[in-house]
C-alpha angles and dihedrals in degrees: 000000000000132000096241085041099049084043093058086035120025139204092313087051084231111152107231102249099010103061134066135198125223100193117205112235107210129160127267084238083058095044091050096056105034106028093206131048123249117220094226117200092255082060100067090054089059092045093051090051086055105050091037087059096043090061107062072050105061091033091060087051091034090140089047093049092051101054087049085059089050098051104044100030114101104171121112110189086205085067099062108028090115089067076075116038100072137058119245099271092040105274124129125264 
């Protein structure tokens, strides 16, 4: 990842006003043991019916949403269309 890049992204690569984070709930015995979350199959189902019932949302307060997006995106496309115009190694693609 680029400088300019990691500056608009981050280290989660989430872009400010257009990501979202589910976070997995598991118990201290659990992250003891395993460190790092699994997403378990159960899980996506859950995930799904969160995301299926964010969206109506969003739809009924669009112009709301967008102007959140406006005010907290700072990414411009045009500033990083050389990450891909070239091959790795610097040829052309």
């Amino acid at each position: 990842m680029t400088d300019p890049l990691q500056d608009v992204v981050g280290s989660a690569g989430m872009t400010p006003g257009l990501s979202a984070v589910i976070s997995l709930i598991v118990t201290t015995d659990y992250i003891r043991r395993w460190k790092i979350p699994e997403l378990e199959a159960e899980d996506t189902g859950k995930i799904v019916r969160i995301i299926a019932g964010a969206v109506p949302r969003l739809a009924e307060r669009l112009e709301e949403a967008r102007a959140e997006i406006r005010a907290k995106s700072r990414y411009r496309e045009s500033d990083f269309a050389g990450l891909l115009s070239a091959a790795p190694g610097g040829a052309e693609r």
